[in-house]
N, C-alpha and C positions, 0 to 999 in steps of 0.2 A: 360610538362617538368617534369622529379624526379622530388620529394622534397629530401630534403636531411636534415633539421632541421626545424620543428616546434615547434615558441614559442607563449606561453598562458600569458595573464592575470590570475590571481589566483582566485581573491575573485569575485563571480559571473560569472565564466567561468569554471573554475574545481573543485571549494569547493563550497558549497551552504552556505557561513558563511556569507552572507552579514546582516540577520535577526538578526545573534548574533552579529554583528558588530555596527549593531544598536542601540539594549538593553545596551550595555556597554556603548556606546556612551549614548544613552536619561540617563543613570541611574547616569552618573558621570558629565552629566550639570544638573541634575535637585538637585541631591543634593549639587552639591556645589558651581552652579554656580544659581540655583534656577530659572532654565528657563527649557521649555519644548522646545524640539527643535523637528521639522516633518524630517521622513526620506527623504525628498524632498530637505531639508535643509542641511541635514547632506551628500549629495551628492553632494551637490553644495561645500562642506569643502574637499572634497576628492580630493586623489593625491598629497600631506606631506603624511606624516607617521602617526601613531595615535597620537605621543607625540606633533609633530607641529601644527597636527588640535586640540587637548586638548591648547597648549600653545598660539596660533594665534585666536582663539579664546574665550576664558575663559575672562570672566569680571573681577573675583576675583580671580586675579593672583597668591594670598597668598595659594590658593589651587590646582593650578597648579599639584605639582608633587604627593599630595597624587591622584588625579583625576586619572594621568596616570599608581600609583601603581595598584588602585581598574579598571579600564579598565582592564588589563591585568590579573586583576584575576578573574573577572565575565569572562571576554572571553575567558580563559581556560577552567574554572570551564564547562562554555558552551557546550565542546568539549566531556565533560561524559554526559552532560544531555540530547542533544538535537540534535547534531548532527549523520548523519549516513553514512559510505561509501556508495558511490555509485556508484558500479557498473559498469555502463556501459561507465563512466569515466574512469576508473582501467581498463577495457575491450580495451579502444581506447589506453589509456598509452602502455600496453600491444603488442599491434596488433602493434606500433609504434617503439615500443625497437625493436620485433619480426624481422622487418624490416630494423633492421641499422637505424634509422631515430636518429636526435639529438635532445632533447627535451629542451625547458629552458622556464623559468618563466619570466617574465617581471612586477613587483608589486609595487604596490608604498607604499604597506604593511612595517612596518618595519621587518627588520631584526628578532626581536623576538617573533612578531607577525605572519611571517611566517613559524617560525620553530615549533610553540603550535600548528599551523593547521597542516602543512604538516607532521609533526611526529602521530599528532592526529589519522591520517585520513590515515596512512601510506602509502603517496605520495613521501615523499622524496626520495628514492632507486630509483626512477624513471627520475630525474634531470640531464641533464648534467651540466647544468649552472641555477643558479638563481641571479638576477636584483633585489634586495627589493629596497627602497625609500631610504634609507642606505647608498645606494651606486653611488647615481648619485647625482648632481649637481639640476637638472633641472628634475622634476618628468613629467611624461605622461600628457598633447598632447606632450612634446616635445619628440623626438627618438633617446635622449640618454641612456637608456636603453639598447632599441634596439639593436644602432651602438655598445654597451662595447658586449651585448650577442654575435651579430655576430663577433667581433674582436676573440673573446673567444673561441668561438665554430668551428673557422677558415672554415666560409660556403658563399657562395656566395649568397647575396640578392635576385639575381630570381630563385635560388634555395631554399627558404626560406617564409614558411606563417606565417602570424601572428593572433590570435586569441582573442577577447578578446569582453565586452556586453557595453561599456560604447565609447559614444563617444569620450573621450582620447587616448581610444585606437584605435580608427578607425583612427582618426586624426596624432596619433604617429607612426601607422603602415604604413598608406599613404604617411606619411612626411619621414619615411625610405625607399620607395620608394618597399614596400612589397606586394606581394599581401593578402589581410588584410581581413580578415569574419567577420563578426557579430553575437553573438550567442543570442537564449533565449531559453537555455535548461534545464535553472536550475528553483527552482521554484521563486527565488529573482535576478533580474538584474537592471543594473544600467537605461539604456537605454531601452527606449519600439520605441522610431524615432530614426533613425540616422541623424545628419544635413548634414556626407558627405557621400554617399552612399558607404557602403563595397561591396566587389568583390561578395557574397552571403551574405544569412544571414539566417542561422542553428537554427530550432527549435526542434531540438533531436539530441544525439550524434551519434543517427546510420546512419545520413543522411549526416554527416561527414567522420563519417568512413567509407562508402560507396564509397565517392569521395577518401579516402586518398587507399582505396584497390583500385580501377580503378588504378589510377595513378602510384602506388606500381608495 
């Protein structure tokens, strides 16, 4: 069947920022909440925004908001140091637009946190719709997201995939009733098992874009 709109997960799907998303995170509990926390940990906090997982968890609440100032500026600062376009990401956005296809994000990033990546990394020109944590009620497994993208993007669900490396997103894709991948093509993802099996599951982006040219 077309596709007619695919949408992505951000962080560990189409940017490789999950590593900086880490360091900001260990670096703003360890000094002011004085705990070292494992990125195993810090996965299990995901799906809020970064301000709710700094706020819903932090011990010493009186540091709260400078926590979420310096977060936001280590993971900027990040975007010059360490991060790199890649490629063959840019290449499928591409091959996608090229096609008529509708593209939209679904994140549970916030809202300013996805505009430091995607401006970073120059993805945004590429969006027809983007979903941060910002903007829903109810963050990923649930598929509100989802349902606000497809309302937005006025596309039909079985004309519609969803993409994304963590099992919320397999579970929020499924529960919008999409058919839903699993990736690990970046070199940092959330998920290495999925608990509900996705429709495929992508370990390079040319072996997606392989399927999205068939299909095209």
């Amino acid at each position: 069947m077309p596709i007619d709109a695919v949408l992505f997960d951000f962080d560990g799907t189409l940017a490789d920022t999950l590593p900086l998303s880490f360091e900001a995170f260990n670096t703003v509990f360890k000094t002011y909440d004085n705990r070292d926390v494992t990125n195993e940990e810090l996965i299990a906090m995901f799906g809020p925004t970064e301000e709710e997982i700094i706020a819903n968890h932090f011990r010493n609440e009186e540091f709260i908001l400078q926590a979420i100032m310096d977060y936001y500026e280590i993971y900027k600062q990040g975007h010059f140091d360490t991060i790199e376009k890649d490629q063959a990401i840019i290449d499928l956005l591409e091959h996608l637009k090229g096609k008529g296809i509708k593209i939209g994000v679904i994140t549970g990033k916030s809202r300013r946190a996805f505009q430091i990546s995607s401006e970073a990394l120059n993805l945004i020109s590429y969006f027809d719709v983007v979903i941060t944590g910002d903007d829903v009620v109810k963050p990923k497994p649930d598929p509100e997201g989802i349902y606000k993208a497809l309302e937005i993007l006025g596309v039909n669900k079985s004309k519609t995939v969803f993409i994304g490396d963590s099992n919320a997103d397999i579970v929020a894709g499924k529960s919008a009733g999409l058919r839903t991948y699993g990736v690990q093509w970046l070199s940092t993802f959330q998920s290495s098992v999925f608990d509900i099996p996705p429709d495929a599951i992508f370990r390079s982006v040319s072996e997606f874009l392989d399927i999205m040219k068939e299909e095209g």
